[in-house]
N, C-alpha and C positions, 0 to 999 in steps of 0.2 A: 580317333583324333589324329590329325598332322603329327608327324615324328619329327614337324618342325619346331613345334610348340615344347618348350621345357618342362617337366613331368612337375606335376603338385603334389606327388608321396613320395620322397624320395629310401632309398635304401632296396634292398629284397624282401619287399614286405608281402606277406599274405594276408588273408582274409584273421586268420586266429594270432597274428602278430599284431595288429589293429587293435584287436580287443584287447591283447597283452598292453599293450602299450598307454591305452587310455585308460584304462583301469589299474594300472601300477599308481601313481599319483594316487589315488583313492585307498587301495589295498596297501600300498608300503608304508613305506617310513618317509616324513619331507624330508629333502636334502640341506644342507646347512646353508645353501641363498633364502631360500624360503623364508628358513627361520630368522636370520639377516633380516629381508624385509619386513616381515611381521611384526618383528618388536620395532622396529623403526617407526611402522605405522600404528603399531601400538602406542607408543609414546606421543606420536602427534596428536592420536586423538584423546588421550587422556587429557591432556593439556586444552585441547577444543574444547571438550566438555567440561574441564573447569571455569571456562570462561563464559560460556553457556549459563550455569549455573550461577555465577557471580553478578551477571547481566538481567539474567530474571528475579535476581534476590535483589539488585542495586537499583536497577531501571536504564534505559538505553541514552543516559544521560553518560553511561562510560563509555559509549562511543565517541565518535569524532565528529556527530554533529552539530550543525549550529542553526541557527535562526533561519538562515539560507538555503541551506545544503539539510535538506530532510531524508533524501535518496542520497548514500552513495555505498559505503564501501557494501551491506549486506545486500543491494537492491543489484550493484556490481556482480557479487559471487552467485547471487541467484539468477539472470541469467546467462552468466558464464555455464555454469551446472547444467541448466536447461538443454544450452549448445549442444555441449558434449554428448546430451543425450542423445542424441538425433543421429549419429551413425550406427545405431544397433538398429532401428526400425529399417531404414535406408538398405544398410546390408542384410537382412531377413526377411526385407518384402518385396520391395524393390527388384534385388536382383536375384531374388527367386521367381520373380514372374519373367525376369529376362532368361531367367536360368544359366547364370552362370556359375561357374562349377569352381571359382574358385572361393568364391562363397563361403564354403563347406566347410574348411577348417577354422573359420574365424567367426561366420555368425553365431556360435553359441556365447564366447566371451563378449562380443559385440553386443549381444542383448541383454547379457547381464552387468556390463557396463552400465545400459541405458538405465535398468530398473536401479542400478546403486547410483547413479548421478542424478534421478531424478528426487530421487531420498533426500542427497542433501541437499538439492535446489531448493524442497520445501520446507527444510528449516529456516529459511531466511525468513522469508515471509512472517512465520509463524514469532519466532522473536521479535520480529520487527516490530508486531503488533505489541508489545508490551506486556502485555496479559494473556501468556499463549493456552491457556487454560480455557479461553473463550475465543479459541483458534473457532471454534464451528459456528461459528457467529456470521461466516462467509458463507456460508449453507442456507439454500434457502428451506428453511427447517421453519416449523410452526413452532410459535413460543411464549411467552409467558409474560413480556413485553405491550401487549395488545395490538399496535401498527408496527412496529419495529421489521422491518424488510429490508432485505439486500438490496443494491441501485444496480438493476441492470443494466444499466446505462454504463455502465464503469466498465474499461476494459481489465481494471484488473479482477473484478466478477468473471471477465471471461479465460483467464488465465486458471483460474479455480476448475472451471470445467473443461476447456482443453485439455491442462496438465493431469488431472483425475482421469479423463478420457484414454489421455497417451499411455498413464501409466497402468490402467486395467489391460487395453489391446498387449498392452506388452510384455505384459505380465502370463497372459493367457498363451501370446505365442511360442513365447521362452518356455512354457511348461509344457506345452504343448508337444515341443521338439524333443524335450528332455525324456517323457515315456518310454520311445526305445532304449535309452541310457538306463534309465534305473531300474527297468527290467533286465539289464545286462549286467549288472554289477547285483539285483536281486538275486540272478541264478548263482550268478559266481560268491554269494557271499556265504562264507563259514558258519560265523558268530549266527547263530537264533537270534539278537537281537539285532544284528543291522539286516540280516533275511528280512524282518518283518516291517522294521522301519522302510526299504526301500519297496516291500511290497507293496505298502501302504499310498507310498512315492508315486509308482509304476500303475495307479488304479486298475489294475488285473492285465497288464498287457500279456499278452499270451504269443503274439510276433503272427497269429495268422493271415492270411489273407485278406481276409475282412477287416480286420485289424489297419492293414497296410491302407486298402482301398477308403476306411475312414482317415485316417493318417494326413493320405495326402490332400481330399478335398478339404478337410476342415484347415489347413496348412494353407489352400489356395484363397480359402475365406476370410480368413483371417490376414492374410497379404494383401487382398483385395481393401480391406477395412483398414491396417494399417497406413497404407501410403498415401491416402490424402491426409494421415496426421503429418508426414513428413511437411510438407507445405504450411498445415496449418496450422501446428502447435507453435513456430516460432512467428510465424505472420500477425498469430495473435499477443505474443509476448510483446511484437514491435511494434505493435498499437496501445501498449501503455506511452511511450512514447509520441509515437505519430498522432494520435487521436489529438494532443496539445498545442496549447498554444506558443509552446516557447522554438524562439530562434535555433536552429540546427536541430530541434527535433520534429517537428511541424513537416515532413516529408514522404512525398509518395511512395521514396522511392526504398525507405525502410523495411515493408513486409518483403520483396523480394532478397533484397540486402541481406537483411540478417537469414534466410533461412541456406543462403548461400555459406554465410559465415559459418552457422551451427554447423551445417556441413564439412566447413574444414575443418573449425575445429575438432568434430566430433570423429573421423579420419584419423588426425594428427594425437588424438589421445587414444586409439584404437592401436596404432603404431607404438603408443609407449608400452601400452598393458603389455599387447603381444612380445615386444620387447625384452619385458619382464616373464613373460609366462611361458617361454619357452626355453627359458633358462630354470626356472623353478620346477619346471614340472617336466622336464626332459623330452619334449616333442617336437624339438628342431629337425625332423625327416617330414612335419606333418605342416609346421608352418615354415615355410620356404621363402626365396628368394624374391620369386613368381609371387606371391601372397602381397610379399614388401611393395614390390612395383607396381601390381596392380593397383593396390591404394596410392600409393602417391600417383598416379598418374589422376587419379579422383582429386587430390590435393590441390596440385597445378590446375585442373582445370575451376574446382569451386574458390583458390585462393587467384585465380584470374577476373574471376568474375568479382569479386571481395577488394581486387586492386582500382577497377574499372569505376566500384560503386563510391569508393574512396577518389577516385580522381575527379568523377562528375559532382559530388558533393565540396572540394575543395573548388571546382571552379564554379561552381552554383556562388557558393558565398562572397567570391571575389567579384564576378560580373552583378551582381544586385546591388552593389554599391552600398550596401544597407552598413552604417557601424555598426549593427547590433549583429549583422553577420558575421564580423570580423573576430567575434569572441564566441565563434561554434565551434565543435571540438575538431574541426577538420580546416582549419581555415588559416590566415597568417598571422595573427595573431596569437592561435595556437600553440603555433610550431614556432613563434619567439617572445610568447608571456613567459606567464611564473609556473605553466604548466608543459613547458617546453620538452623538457625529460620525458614526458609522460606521452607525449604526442611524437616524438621521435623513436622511443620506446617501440609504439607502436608501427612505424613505417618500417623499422627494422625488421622485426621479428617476426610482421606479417607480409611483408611485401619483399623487401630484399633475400634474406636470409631463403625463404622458400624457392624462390630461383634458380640454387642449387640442383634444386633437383632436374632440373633441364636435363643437368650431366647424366649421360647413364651408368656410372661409374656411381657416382654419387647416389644415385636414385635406388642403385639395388644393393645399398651396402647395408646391412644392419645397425652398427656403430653409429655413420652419420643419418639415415634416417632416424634413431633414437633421438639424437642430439635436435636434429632439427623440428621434430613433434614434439619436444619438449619448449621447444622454442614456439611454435606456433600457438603452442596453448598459454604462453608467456604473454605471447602479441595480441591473443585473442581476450585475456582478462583486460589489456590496457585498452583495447578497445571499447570496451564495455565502461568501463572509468573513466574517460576520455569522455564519453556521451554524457553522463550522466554529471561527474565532476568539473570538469572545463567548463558544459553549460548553464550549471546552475551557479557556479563558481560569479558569472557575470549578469547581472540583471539591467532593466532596462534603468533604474536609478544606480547612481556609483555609491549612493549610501547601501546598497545592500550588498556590494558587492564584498566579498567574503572567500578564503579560500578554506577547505578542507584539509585536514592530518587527521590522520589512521591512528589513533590508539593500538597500544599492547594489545586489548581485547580486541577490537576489531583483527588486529593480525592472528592473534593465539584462534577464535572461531573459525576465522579462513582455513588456517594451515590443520586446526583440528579436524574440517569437512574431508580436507585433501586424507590425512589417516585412516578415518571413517571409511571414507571411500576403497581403501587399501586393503584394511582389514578387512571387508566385505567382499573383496575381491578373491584376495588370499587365501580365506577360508570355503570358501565357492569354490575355490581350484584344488580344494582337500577333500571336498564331501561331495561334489556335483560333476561328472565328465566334462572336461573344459571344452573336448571338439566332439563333434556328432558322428560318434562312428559309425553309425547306420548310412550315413551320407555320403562321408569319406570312402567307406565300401563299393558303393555305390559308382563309384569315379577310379576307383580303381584299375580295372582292367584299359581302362583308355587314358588315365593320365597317370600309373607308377610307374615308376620309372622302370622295375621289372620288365613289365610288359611291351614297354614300350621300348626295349631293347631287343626282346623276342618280335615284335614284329620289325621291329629294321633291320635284323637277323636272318628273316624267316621267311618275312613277307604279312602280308595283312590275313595269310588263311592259317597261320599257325595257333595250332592249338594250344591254347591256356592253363594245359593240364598236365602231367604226365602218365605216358602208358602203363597200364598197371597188369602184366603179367599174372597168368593162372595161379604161377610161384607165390606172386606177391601175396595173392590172399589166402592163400593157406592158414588154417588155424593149427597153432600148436594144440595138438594132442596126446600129450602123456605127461607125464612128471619128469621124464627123460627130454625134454626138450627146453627144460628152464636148469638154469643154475642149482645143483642140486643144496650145495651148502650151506648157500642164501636161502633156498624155500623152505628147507628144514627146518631154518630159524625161524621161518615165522610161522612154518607151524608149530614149532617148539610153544609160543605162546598165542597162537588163536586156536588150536586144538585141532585133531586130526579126526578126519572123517569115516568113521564103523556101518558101510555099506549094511550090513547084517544089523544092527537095530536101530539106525538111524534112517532120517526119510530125508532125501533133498528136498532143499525149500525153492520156491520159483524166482529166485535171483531178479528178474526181471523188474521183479515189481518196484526196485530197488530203483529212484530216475538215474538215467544216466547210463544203465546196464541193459546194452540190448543182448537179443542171441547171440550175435556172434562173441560178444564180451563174457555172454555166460558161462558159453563152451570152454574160454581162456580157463575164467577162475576153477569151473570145474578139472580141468587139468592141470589146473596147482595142487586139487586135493579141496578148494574149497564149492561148500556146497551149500553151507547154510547160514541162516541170520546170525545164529550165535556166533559163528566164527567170525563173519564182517563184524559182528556188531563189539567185538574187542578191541578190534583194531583203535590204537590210538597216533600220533605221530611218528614213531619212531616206526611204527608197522606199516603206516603210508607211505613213508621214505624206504622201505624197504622193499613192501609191494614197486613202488615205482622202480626200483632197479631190477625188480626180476622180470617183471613187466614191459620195460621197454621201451615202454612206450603211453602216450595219454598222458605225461605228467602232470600229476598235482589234481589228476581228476577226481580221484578219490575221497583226496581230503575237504576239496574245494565244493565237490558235491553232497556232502556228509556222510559216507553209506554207512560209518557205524551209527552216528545219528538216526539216518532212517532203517536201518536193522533193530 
């Protein structure tokens, strides 16, 4: 890679500081943001699902609908949710078929984004319906009804099998990527029972060859199958709309539109998580500056095309001359009825406020790219409300004309999805490798920044290694060439070895102990299972200082376990 290009690992990292680094979040303790967030998002979502529950027990009569207004605030955050999900396919399929390498640190939080935002997309729906207990009633399932059949004719029928569609592929990809992870956190785990749970995880990955070679095609396949959902999970969400007859939704120009939009938004809240998650989980050398910029520079161009679609809709309604254009949600009316706030709301947060990033200052800062992905996803729910509120708000009789208010529970739901979402996230970044360090690995030697000092250093033929002198591999051989005080102690308690009636045992078989390691422990004096198989903490912490070296192998691989 160009030594113009700025490194995407930063620090002196090697290949086993990778593995240190994404497996501490897992294996440690959280830090006290973590915990910060999580009761925060705890609490929101307690308070969701009370409202949930008061909604199915009362009826969606405590919402803020009316005779009018059938769609808004839950038909709103459903597909807001949808949006968002749409940049974890986009960056795991997408631009693994372009191959780009910056990729690597974000598509794994990217896809587990999508699987938890399409979760709580599908609760809307499901309340919605009244009676979510007869949620599979949208299924075309045989039943007990006699003619009773789904209308395929409905585009919201097709939203049922897009959205089911997206979230299988996505589902398969994200796990898909995660095998070499939980087979790296399976080797390294202590406890017998998180070994077997991520064995379980890992469906036998073993890291061979073959291994690899499935790895990647079925990765290719699955990218292949992904990316037309990118196009056309939201194309179909905007034919609940489009497919209608009503004023400012009746438009062609919709399936492109929104999956432009889903795109930003889905960016712009990709930017917050990251935000959060490299502060909680301490991997700010792994997502970078480079990372920040890349995506916004995706921002500016789908929130270009999202300005474009907004400008041609706003002058579509005014040259038609039509009144009833005049009360679309993009139109002059709009932007100085009684839903004025709500339509200004929106040009801010989506159209102004992103133009920032122009600056490149601005563009690679952390701070204000949080501030303004937070902002985008702000502009991007009003736009969604806007569609749906503004135009049903005005009907072609002024008797029906009717405005919308959001109820307690309508808000309490909303803000409960957003917790939901949180803690599903939160807890994913405690039990799951948040980046792919099999990938990361991967990019290392051409984009850490190590290396890429050694070759601006060196030149492009320098070697990525160092020389290793006859010296260097020397194995100690005797008991005179460790700490004698220290190895005393511990053989004081793992017992000392009686060449005359005792047999050595084959160390080997122990994982993790090859020859040359065996040779070590036999010149400390150890020889056999029973003496490993004493050993408890304080003797791995002690082995490790006479040792020198390999630390934490001992404990992390279990040898008194498997002695």
């Amino acid at each position: 890679e160009a030594s113009i290009r700025q490194p995407l690992v930063l620090g002196d990292k090697s290949y086993h500081d990778i593995t240190e680094d994404i497996a501490k979040p897992i294996e440690g303790a959280a830090n006290k943001n973590w915990y910060i967030a999580f009761y925060i998002s705890l609490a929101a979502m307690l308070w969701g699902f009370g409202c949930i529950f008061y909604t199915v027990g009362t009826g969606i009569g405590v919402w803020g609908l009316n005779k009018n207004i059938g769609w808004a605030w839950d038909i709103t955050n459903f597909v807001w949710w949808v949006g968002i999900g749409h940049a974890g396919t986009l960056i795991s399929a997408v631009l693994l078929l372009f191959r780009q390498k910056w990729r690597m640190a974000i598509n794994r939080s990217a896809e587990a984004m999508t699987i938890f935002a399409v979760f709580q997309a599908g609760l809307f729906p499901i309340i919605h319906m009244g009676r979510p207990w007869n949620a599979y009633w949208v299924l075309p399932l045989p039943n007990q009804f006699g003619s009773l059949w789904v209308n395929f004719n409905s585009p919201l029928l097709w939203d049922v099998f897009a959205i089911s569609t997206y979230l299988s592929v996505s589902l398969v990809f994200w796990w898909t990527g995660l095998l070499p992870d939980f087979a790296m956190i399976r080797d390294r785990a202590v406890k017998p029972f998180q070994k077997k749970i991520y064995a379980l995880l890992s469906f036998g990955w073993s890291g061979r060859a073959k291994d690899w070679q499935r790895f990647e095609e079925v990765s290719l396949v699955l990218a292949g199958l992904a990316t037309p959902l990118v196009l056309s999970v939201h194309t179909i969400v905007s034919m609940d709309f489009a497919t209608s007859i009503n004023p400012g939704w009746h438009s062609t120009i919709f399936p492109p539109y929104f999956v432009a939009g889903a795109i930003f938004s889905g960016f712009a809240m990709v930017q917050t998580l990251l935000g959060i998650m490299r502060k909680v989980t301490n991997l700010e050398d792994y997502i970078t500056r480079m990372h920040v910029e890349y995506m916004n520079m995706v921002i500016i161009l789908t929130g270009g095309i999202v300005a474009v679609a907004y400008a041609t809709e706003f002058f579509i309604a005014w040259y038609t001359g039509s009144p009833y254009e005049n009360y679309t949600y993009l139109s002059v009316g709009a932007a100085t009825g009684p839903y004025a706030w709500a339509f200004w709301s929106l040009i801010t947060f989506n159209i102004l406020i992103p133009q920032l990033l122009w600056i490149k200052k601005f563009r690679r800062s952390f701070i204000i790219t949080f501030i303004i992905s937070i902002a985008i996803n702000i502009g991007m729910w009003f736009e969604r409300f806007d569609i749906i509120a503004i135009v049903l708000s005005k009907g072609h009789l002024p008797s029906t004309w009717w405005r919308f208010e959001p109820t307690f529970v309508d808000v309490g739901i909303f803000i409960g999805t957003i917790g939901f979402f949180f803690v599903l996230f939160l807890l994913y970044a405690r039990t799951f490798p948040v980046i792919a360090q099999a990938e990361v690995k991967s990019i290392l030697k051409s984009s850490g920044s190590k290396f890429k000092s050694l070759r601006e250093k060196h030149g492009d033929d320098v070697k990525h290694y160092d020389v290793v002198t006859p010296a260097a591999t020397s194995v100690k051989s005797s008991k005179s060439d460790y700490d004698q005080g220290k190895l005393n102690t511990l053989l004081a308690t793992l017992g000392t070895f009686d060449a005359g009636t005792q047999t050595p045992d084959d160390l080997k078989k122990i994982t993790g102990v090859g020859p040359v390691l065996e040779k070590k422990l036999n010149a400390m004096g150890l020889f056999t299972f029973q003496q490993i198989g004493k050993m408890t903490n304080p003797e791995y912490d002690l082995f490790d200082e006479i040792l020198g070296e390999l630390p934490g192998k001992a404990k992390r691989d279990d040898w008194a376990g498997q002695a």
